[in-house]
C-alpha positions as CSV (number, residue, x, y, z in Angstrom):
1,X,13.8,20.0,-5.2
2,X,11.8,19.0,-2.0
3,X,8.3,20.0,-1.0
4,X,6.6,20.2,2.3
5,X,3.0,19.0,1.4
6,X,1.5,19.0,4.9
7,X,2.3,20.1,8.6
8,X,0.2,20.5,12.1
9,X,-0.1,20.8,15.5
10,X,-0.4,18.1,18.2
11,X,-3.0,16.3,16.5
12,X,-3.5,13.1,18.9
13,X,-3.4,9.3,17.6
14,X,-5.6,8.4,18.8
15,X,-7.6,11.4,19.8
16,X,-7.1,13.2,22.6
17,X,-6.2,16.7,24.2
18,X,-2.7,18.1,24.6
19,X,-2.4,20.5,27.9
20,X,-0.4,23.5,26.0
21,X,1.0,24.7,29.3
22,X,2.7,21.5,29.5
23,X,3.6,20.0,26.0
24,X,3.4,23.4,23.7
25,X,5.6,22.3,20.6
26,X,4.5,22.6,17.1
27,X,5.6,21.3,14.2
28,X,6.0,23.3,11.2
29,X,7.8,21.7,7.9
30,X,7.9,18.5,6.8
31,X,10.5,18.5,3.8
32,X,11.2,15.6,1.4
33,X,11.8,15.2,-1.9
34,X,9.7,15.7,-4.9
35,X,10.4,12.6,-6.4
36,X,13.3,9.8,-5.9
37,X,14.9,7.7,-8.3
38,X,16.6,4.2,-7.2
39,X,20.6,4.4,-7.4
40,X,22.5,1.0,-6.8
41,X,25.0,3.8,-5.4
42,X,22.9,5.3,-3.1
43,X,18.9,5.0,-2.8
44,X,18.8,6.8,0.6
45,X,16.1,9.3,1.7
46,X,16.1,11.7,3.7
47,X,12.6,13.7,5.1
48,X,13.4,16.8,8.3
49,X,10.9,17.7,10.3
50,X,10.5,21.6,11.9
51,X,9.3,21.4,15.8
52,X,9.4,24.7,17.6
53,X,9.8,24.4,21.4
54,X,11.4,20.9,21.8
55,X,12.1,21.1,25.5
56,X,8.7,18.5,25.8
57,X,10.0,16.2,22.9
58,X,10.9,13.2,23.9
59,X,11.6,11.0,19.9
60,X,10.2,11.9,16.6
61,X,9.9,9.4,13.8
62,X,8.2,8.1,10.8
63,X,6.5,5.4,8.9
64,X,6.7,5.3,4.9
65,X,4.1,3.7,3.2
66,X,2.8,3.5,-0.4
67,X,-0.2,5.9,-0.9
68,X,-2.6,3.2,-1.5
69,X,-0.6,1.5,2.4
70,X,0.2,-2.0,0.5
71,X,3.4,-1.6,0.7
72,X,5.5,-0.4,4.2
73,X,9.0,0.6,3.6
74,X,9.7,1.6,6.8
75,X,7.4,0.7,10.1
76,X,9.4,3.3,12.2
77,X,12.2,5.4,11.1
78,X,14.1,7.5,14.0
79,X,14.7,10.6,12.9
80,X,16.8,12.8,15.0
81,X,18.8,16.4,15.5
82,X,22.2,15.8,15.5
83,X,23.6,17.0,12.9
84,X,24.8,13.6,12.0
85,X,24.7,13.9,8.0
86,X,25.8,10.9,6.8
87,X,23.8,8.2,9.6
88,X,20.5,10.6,10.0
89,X,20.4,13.3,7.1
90,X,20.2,15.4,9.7
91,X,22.6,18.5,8.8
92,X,23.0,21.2,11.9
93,X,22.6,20.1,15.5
94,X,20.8,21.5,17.8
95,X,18.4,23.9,15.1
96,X,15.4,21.9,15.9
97,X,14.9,20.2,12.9
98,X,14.7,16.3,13.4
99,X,15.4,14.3,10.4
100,X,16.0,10.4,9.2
101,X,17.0,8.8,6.4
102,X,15.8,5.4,5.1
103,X,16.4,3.3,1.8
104,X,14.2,2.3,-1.4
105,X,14.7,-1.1,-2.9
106,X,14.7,-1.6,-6.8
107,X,11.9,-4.0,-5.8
108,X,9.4,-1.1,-4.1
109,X,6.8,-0.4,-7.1
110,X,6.8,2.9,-9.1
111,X,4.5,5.5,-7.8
112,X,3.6,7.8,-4.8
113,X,4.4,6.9,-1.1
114,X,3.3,8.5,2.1
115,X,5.5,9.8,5.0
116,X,4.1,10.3,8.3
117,X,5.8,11.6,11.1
118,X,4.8,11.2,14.7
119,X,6.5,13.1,17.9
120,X,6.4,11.6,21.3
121,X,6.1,14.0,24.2
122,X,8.1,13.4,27.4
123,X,5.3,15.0,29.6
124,X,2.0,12.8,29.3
125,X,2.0,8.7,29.3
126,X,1.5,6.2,26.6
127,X,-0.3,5.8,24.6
128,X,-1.8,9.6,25.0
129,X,1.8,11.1,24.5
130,X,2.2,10.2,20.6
131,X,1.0,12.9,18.4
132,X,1.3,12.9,14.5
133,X,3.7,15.8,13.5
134,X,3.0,15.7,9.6
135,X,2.2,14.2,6.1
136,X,4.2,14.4,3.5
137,X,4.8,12.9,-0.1
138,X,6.9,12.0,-2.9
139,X,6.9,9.8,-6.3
140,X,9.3,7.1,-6.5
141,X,10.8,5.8,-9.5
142,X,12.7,2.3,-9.2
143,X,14.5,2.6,-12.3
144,X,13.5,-0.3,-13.8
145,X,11.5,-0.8,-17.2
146,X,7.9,-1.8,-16.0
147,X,6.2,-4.3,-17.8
148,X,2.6,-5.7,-17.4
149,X,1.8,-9.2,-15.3
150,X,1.2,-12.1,-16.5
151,X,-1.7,-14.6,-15.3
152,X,-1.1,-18.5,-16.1
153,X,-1.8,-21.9,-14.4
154,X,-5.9,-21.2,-13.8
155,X,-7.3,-23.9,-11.7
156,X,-11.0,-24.5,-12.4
157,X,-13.6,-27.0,-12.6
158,X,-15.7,-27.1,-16.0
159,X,-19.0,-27.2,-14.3
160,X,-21.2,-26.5,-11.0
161,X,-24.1,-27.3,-9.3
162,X,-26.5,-24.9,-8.7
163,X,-26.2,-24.0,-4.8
164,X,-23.1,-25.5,-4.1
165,X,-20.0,-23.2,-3.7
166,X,-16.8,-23.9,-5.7
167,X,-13.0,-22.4,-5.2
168,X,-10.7,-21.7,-8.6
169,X,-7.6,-19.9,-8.3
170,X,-4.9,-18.7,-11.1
171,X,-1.3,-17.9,-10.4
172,X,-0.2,-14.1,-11.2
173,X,3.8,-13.1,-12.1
174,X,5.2,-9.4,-12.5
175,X,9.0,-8.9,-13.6
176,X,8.8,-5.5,-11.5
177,X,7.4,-8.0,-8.0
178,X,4.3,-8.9,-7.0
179,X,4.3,-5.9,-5.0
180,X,3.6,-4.4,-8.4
181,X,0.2,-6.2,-8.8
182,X,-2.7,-4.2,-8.0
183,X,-5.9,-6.3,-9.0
184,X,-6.7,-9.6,-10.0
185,X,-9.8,-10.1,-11.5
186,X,-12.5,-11.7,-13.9
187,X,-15.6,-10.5,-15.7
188,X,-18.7,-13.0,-15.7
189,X,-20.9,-13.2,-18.6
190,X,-24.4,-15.1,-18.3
191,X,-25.0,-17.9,-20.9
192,X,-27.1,-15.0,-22.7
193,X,-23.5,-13.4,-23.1
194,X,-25.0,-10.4,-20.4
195,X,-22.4,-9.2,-17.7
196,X,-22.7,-10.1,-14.5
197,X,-22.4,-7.4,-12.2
198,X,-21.1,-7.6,-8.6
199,X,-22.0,-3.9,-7.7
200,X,-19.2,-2.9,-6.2
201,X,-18.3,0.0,-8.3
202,X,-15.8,-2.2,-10.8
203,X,-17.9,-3.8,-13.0
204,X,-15.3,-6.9,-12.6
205,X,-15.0,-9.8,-9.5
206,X,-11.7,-8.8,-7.4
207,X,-9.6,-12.4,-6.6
208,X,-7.4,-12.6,-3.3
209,X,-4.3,-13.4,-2.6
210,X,-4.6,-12.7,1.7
211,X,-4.3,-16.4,2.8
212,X,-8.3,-16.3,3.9
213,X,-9.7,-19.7,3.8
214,X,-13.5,-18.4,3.8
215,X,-12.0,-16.5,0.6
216,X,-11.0,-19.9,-1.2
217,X,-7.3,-18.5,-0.8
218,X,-5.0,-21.0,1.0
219,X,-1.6,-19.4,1.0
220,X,-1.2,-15.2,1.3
221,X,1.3,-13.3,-1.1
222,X,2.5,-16.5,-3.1
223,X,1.1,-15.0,-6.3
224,X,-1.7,-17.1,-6.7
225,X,-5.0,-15.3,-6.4
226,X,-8.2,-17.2,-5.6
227,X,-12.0,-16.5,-5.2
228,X,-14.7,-18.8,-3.4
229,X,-18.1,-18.7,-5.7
230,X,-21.7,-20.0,-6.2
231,X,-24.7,-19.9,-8.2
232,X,-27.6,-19.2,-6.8
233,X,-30.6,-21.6,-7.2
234,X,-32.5,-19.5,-10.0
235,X,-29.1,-18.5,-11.9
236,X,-29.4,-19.7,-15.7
237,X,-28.5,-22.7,-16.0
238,X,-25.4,-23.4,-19.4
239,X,-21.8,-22.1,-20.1
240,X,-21.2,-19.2,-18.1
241,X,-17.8,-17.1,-19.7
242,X,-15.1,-16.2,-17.2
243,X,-12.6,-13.7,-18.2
244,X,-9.9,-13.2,-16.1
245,X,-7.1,-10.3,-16.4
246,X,-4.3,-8.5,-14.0
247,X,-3.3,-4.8,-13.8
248,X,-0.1,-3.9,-12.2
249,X,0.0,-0.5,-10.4
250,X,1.0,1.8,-13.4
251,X,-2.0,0.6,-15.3
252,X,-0.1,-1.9,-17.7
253,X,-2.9,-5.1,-18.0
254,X,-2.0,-8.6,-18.7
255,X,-3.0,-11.1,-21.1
256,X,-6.4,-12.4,-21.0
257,X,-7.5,-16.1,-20.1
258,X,-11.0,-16.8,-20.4
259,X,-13.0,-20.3,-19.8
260,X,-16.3,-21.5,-20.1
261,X,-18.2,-23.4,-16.9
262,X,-21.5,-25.3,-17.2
263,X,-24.2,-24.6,-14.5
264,X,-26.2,-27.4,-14.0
């Protein structure tokens, strides 16, 4: 079963006006499956595009991303109308349905990913001659058993000065790939046993795994998840509780690790 979920005009990226008289295609379908379920035979995909009035189309393509745009499958795949089934996915030449066929890996996470497809017209000069044609999407399931992360190895001192900022890190593991993870984080509880709360909506202090110094994180994507802190010259002073914990991107938490740190 497929599904188109979204289709337009020549909506500019980035904005700007198309001169109908000139470039006067529209797209109308885009088509891909509902959901897709990894094959070691054959994990292809294949999404088709509609575009009436192609005579100003110069290339169509399109870049698949999860949902959430952590993970890019594919930066830019061609898609094309020439009947070509087996290379393209494309099935009748000349009908003016572009299409393109690209691969999920057993290691791309479970869940929902986002196709869109851009046209580039052979009338007006980059970059005001790329236009997105569509949006569509589709859940994907990798076919493997998904089981939760697993946090280990946290690196932190026992106490802190008051004032003075501090860096502690713990490293993160997920048998389904770190491109599984979705947060790493750690609840703060006062020496009172109150929660502290960063305000942002979570209730919980997000760690990083980016590679930004400022950040406290020294190396980006190697699983090990940092966060740069201090407290504040009137914060209580005793053993302050952090709780730390990873979710993976179906939900699935990991094991707890919690440690105490005296503010002096």
């Amino acid at each position: 079963m497929c599904i188109v979920l979204f289709s337009t005009g020549c909506d500019k990226i980035p904005s700007g006006v198309v001169d109908s008289k000139t470039v006067d295609y529209k797209t109308e379908n885009v088509v891909v499956p509902t959901s897709v379920v990894y094959s070691k035979t054959d994990s292809s995909v294949v999404v088709s595009i509609q575009i009436r009035n192609t005579a100003s189309v110069g290339s169509v393509w399109c870049k698949v991303t999860s949902s959430d745009g952590t993970t890019v499958v594919k930066d830019k795949t061609l898609m094309y109308d020439d009947g070509i089934a087996s290379i393209t996915g494309d099935t009748k030449k000349g009908d003016g349905i572009y299409s393109g066929k690209f691969y999920m890996s057993k290691l791309n996470p479970n869940g929902k990913y986002e196709i869109v497809c851009y046209i580039e017209d052979n009338i007006n000069l980059s970059p005001d001659n790329v236009a997105m044609g569509g949006i569509a999407q589709f859940n994907y399931n990798n076919g493997q058993n998904n089981l939760p992360p697993v946090i280990s190895n946290l690196i932190m001192a026992s106490s802190a000065i008051r004032g003075d900022s501090f860096d502690f890190s713990i490293k993160v593991e997920d048998p389904n790939g770190l491109t599984d993870i979705s947060q790493v984080y750690f609840r703060l509880y006062r020496p009172d046993g109150t929660l502290a709360d960063p305000n942002n909506g979570y209730g919980y202090f997000l760690m990083v795994d980016d590679g930004d110094s400022k950040l406290g994180d020294i190396t980006a994507g190697d699983g090990v998840y940092s966060f740069r802190n201090s407290f504040g010259q009137t914060a209580a002073t005793g053993a302050w509780t952090f709780v730390f914990q990873a979710k993976d991107k179906n939900g699935k938490l990991s094991n707890v690790i919690s440690q105490n740190m005296t503010v002096n």
